[in-house]
LOGU-709405 format. One record per residue (C-alpha): x, y, z; residue in one letter. Coordinates in nm, 3 decimals. Each point is the difference from the previous one (the first is absolute). Layout:
<px X&py Y&pz Z&resn a> $
...
This chain:
<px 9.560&py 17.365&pz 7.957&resn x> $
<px -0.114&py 0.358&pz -0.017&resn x> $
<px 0.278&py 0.251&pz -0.052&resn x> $
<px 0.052&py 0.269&pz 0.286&resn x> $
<px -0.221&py 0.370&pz -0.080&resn x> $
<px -0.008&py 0.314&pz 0.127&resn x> $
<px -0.306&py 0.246&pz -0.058&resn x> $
<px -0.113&py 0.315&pz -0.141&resn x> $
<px -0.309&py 0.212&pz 0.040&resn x> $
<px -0.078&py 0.230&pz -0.297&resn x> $
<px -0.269&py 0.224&pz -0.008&resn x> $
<px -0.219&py -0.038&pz -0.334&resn x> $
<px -0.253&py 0.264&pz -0.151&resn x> $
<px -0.332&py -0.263&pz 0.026&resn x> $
<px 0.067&py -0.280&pz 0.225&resn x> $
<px 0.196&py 0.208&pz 0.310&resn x> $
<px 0.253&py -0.212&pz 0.149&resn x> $
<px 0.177&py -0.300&pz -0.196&resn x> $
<px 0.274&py -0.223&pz 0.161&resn x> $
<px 0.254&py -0.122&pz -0.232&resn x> $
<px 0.207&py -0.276&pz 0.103&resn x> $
<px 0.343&py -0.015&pz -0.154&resn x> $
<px 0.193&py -0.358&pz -0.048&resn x> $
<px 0.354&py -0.110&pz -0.066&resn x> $
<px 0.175&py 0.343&pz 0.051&resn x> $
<px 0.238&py -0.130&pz 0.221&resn x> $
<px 0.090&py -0.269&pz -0.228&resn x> $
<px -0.036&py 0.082&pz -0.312&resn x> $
<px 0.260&py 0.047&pz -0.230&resn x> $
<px 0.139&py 0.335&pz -0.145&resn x> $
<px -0.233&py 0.142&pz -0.253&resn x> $
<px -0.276&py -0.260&pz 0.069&resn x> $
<px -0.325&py 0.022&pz -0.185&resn x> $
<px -0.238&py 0.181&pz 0.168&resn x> $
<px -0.368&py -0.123&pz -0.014&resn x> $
<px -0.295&py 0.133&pz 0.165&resn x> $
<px -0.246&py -0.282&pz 0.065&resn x> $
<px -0.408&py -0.054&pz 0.030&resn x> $
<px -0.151&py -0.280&pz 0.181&resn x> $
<px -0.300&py -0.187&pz -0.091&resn x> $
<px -0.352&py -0.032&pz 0.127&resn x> $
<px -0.258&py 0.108&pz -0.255&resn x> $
<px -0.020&py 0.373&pz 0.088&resn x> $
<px -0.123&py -0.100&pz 0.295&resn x> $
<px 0.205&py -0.134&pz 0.235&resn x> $
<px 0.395&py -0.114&pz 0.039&resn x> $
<px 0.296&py 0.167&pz 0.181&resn x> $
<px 0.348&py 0.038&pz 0.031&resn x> $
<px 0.005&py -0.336&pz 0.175&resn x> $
<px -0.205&py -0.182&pz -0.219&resn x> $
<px 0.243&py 0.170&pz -0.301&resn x> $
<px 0.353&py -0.105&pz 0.243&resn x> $
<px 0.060&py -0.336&pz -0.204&resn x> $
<px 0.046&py 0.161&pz -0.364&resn x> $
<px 0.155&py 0.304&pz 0.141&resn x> $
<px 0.262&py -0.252&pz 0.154&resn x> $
<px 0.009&py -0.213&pz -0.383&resn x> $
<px 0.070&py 0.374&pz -0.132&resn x> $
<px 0.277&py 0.071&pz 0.265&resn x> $
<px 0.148&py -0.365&pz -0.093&resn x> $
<px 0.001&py 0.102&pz -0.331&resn x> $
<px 0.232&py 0.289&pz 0.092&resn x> $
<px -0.247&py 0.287&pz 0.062&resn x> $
<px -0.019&py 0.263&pz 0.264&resn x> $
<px -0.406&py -0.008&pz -0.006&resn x> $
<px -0.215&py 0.238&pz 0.145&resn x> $
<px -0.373&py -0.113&pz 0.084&resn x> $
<px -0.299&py 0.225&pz -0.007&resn x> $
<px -0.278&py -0.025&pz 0.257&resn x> $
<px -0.224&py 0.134&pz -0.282&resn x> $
<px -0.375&py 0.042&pz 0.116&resn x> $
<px -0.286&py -0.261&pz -0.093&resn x> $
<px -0.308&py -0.058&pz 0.035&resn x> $
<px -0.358&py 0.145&pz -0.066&resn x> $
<px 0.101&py 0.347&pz 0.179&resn x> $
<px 0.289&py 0.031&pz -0.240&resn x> $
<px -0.081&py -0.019&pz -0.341&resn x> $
<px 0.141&py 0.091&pz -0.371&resn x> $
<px 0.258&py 0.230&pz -0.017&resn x> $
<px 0.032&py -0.008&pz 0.376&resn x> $
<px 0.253&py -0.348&pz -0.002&resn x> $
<px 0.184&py 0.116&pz -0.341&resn x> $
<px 0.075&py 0.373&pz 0.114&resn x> $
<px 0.100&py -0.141&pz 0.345&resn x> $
<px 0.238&py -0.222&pz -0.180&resn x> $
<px 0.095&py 0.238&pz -0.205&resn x> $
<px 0.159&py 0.226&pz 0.275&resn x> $
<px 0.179&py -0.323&pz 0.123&resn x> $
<px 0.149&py -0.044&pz -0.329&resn x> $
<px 0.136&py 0.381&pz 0.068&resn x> $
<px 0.128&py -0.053&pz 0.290&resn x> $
<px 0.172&py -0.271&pz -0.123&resn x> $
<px 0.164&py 0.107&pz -0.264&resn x> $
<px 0.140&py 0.338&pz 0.233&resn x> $
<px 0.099&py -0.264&pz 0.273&resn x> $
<px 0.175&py -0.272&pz -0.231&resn x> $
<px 0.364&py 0.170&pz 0.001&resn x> $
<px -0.009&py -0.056&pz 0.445&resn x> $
<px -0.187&py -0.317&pz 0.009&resn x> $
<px 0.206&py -0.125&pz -0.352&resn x> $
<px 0.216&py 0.139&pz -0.216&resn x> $
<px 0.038&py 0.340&pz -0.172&resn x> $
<px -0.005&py -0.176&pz -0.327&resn x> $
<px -0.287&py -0.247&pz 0.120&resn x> $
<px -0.293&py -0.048&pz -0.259&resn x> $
<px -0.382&py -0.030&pz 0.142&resn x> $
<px -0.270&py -0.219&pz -0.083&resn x> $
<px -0.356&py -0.104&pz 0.090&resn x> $
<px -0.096&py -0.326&pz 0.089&resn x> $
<px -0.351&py -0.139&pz 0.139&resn x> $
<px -0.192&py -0.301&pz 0.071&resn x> $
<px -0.376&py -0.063&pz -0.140&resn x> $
<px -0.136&py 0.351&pz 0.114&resn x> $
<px 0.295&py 0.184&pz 0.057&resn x> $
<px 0.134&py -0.148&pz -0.350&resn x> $
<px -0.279&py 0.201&pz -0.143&resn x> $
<px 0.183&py 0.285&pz 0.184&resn x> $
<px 0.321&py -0.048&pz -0.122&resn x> $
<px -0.086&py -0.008&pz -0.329&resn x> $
<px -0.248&py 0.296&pz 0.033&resn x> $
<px 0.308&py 0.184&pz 0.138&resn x> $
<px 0.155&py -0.109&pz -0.293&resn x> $
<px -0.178&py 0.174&pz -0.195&resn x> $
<px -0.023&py 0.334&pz 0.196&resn x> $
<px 0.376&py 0.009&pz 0.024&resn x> $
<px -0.018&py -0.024&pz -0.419&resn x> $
<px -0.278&py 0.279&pz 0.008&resn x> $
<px 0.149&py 0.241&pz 0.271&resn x> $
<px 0.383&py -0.079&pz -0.170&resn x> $
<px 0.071&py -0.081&pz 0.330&resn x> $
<px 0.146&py -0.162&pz 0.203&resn x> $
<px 0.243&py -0.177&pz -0.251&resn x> $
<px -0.124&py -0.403&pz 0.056&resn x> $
<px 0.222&py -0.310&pz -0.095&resn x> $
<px -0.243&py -0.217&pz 0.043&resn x> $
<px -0.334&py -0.144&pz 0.105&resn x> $
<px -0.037&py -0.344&pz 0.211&resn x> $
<px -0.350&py -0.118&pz -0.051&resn x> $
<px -0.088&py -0.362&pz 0.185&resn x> $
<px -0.363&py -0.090&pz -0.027&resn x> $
<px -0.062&py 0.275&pz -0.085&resn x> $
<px -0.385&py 0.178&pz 0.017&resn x> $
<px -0.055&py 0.181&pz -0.337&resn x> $
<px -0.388&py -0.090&pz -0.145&resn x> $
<px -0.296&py 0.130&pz 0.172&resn x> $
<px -0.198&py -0.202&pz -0.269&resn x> $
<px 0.041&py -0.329&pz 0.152&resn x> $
<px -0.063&py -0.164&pz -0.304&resn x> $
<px 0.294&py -0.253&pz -0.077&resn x> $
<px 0.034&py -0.399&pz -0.005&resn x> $
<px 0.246&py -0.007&pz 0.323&resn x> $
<px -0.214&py 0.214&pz 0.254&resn x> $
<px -0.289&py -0.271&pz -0.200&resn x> $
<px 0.183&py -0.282&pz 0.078&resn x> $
<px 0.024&py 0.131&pz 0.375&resn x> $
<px -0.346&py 0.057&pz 0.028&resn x> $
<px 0.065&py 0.358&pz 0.053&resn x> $
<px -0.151&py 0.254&pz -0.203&resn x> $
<px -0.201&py 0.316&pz 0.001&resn x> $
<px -0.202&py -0.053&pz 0.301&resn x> $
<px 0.042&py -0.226&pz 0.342&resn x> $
<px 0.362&py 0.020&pz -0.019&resn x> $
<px 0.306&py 0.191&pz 0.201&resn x> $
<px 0.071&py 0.180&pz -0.310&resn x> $
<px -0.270&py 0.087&pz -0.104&resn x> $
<px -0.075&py 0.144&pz 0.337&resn x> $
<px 0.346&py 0.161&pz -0.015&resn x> $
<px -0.068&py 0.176&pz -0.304&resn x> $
<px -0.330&py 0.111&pz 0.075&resn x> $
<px 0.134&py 0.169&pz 0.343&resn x> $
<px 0.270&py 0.165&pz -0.211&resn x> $
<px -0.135&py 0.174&pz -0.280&resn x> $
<px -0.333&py 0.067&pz 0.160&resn x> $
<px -0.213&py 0.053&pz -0.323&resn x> $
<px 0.052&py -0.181&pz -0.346&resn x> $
<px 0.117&py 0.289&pz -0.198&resn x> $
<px 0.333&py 0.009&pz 0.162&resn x> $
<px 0.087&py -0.352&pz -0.117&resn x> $
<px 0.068&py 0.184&pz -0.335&resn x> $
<px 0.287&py 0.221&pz 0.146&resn x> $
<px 0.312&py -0.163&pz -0.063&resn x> $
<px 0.152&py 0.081&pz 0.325&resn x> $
<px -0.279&py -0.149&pz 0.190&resn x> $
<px -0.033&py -0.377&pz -0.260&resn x> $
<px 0.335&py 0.027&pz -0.173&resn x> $
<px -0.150&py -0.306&pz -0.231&resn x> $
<px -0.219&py 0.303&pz -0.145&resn x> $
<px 0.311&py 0.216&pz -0.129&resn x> $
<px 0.024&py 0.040&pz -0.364&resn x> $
<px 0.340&py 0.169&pz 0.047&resn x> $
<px 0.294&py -0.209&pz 0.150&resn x> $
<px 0.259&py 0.136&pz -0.207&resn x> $
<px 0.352&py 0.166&pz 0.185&resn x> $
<px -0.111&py -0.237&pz 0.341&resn x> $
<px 0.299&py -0.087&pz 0.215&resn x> $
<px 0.091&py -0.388&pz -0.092&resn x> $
<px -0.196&py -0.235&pz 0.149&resn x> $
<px 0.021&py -0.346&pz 0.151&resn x> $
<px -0.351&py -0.188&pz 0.048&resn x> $
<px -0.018&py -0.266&pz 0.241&resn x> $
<px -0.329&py -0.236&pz 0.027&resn x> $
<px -0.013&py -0.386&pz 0.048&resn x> $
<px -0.179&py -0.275&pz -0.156&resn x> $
<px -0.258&py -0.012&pz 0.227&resn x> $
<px -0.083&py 0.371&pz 0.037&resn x> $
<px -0.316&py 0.145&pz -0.064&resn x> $
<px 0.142&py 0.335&pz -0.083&resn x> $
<px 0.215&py -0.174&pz -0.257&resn x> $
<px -0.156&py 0.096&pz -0.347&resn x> $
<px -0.030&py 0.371&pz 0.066&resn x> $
<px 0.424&py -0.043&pz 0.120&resn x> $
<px 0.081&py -0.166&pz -0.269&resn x> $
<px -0.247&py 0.197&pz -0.258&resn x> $
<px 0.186&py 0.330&pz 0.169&resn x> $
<px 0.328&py -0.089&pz -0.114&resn x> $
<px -0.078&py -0.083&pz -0.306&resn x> $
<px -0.171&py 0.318&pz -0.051&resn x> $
<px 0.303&py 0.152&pz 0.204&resn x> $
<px 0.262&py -0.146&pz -0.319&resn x> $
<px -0.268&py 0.071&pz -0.251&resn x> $
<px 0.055&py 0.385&pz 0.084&resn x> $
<px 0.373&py -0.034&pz -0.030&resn x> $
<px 0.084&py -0.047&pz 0.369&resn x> $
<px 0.224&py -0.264&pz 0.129&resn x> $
<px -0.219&py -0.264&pz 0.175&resn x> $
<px 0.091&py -0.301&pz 0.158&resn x> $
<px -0.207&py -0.305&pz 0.172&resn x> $
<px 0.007&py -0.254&pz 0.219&resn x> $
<px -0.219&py -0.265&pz 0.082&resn x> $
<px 0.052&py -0.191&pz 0.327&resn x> $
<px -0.144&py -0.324&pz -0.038&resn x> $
<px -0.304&py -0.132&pz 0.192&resn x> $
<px -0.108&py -0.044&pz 0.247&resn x> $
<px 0.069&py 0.316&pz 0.206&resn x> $
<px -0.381&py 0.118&pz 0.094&resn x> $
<px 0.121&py 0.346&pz -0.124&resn x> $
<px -0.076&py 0.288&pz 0.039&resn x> $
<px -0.153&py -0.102&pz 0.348&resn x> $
<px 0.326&py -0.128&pz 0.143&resn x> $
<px 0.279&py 0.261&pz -0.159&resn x> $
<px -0.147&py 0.230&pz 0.309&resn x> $
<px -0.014&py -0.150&pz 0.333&resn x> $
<px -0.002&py 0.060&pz 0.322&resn x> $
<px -0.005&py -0.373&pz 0.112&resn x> $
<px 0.157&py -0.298&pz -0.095&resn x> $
<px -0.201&py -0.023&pz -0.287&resn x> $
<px 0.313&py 0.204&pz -0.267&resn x> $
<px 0.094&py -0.163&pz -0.304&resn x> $
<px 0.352&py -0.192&pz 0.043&resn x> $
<px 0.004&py 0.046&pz -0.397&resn x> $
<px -0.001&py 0.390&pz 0.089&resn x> $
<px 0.380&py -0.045&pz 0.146&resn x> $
<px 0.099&py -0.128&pz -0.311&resn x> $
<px -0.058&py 0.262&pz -0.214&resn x> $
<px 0.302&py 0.200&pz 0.130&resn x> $
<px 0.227&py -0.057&pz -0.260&resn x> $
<px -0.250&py 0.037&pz -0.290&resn x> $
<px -0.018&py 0.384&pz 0.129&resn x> $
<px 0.360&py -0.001&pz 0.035&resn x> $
<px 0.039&py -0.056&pz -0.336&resn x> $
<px -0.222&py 0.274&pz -0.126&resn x> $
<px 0.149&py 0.228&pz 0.256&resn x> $
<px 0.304&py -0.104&pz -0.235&resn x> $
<px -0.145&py 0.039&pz -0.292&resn x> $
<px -0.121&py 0.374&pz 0.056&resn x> $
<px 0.218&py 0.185&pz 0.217&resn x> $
<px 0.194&py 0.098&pz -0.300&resn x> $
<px -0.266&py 0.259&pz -0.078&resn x> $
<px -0.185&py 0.043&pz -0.319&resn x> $
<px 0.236&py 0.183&pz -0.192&resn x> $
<px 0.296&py -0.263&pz 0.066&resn x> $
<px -0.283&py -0.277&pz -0.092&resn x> $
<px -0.043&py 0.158&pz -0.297&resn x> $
<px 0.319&py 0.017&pz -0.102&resn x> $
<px 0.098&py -0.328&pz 0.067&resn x> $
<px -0.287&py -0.145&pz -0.195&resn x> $
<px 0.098&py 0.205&pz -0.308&resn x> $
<px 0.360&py -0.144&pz 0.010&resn x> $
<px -0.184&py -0.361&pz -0.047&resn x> $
């Protein structure tokens, strides 16, 4: 069942008006996790409905969550998504002491497309030295514009004739921008001092060898990366967002795998690091 929201408007610099809607405030516990969340849909479609079922698996796993209506599509291209999300991830880190806890840590979270947000946001929040992230949540998540690996092969997806290639086409609007790591995060050749991470793909997703190729990179850098692969079949990342009855049961079930790396990290990185030192 989806958890009762409430809404915000903010007003952002590119994309004018963006709704945010904010789960699990009224139920969350004291300092909850805070975690501002992307839906899926290529770059090109998706919304704040079709992003309700893992904003509820967030909320189970303790969160307050705040969803961005980010824009998509064609009219809305690289940076225009990423700064919009950006300014949600500002907001939510000024609003998380009333809708959490004073001492409430924030993360970014995102499914296929807006995974590539979150962990593009990752990376800004690294660059600008703010705002201070505990972690990224990346399911499915939407990080190679070359199209080029066995599972998106093994799909028959690829780079042409398919929703993601589409998608990336309509987001970075000429090829040279698929070598900004912001806009392809797959393309960054510096992932060092990144929030800690926690991959999510299945055995049957066609995004899966850029997820799992991610986090290895991620741990190769130095930064604490964890996966976890759901086995198949789950027809992801097609059914993580839905607005039908077409959602992934398996999605429900990954609510205490995020629990547990809410646990993990909301010591901070300084506690982390002294607690590994004492082992």
């Amino acid at each position: 069942m989806t958890p009762t929201w409430t809404q915000e408007i903010i007003e952002t610099e590119m994309a004018g008006a963006m709704p945010l809607r904010i789960y699990g405030a009224d139920t969350a516990s004291r300092a909850a996790p805070v975690v501002l969340h992307m839906h899926g849909g290529a770059f090109t479609g998706g919304s704040l409905e079709s992003g309700a079922d893992v904003a509820a698996v967030l909320v189970a796993a303790g969160a307050v969550v705040v969803s961005a209506d980010y824009p998509v599509g064609e009219a809305h291209p690289f940076p225009v998504p990423l700064k919009a999300a950006y300014e949600a991830l500002l907001w939510s880190d000024k609003a998380k002491a009333r809708i959490a806890g004073k001492t409430s840590r924030l993360y970014v979270a995102g499914a296929e497309a807006g995974g590539n947000l979150a962990a593009a946001l990752a990376m800004m929040a690294r660059d600008q030295q703010f705002p201070a992230l505990a972690g990224q949540i990346l399911i499915s998540p939407m990080l190679d514009a070359c199209l080029a690996t066995s599972s998106l092969r093994l799909a028959d997806a690829g780079p042409v004739g398919c929703k993601w290639a589409d998608g990336w086409h309509a987001y970075l609007g000429s090829a040279d921008k698929a070598g900004h790591p912001y806009a392809a995060p797959m393309t960054a050749t510096r992932l060092g001092g990144l929030a800690p991470a926690l991959v999510i793909t299945s055995g049957d997703d066609p995004l899966r060898d850029e997820a799992l190729s991610y986090a290895r990179r991620l741990r190769a850098a130095g930064v604490e990366a964890d996966e976890h692969v759901v086995p198949a079949p789950t027809g992801w990342p097609c059914t993580i967002d839905s607005e039908d009855d077409t959602a992934c049961d398996c999605i429900k079930a990954l609510a205490p795998v995020i629990g547990r790396f809410f646990e993990q990290t909301r010591a901070g990185p300084a506690k982390r690091q002294a607690r590994h030192a004492d082992l």
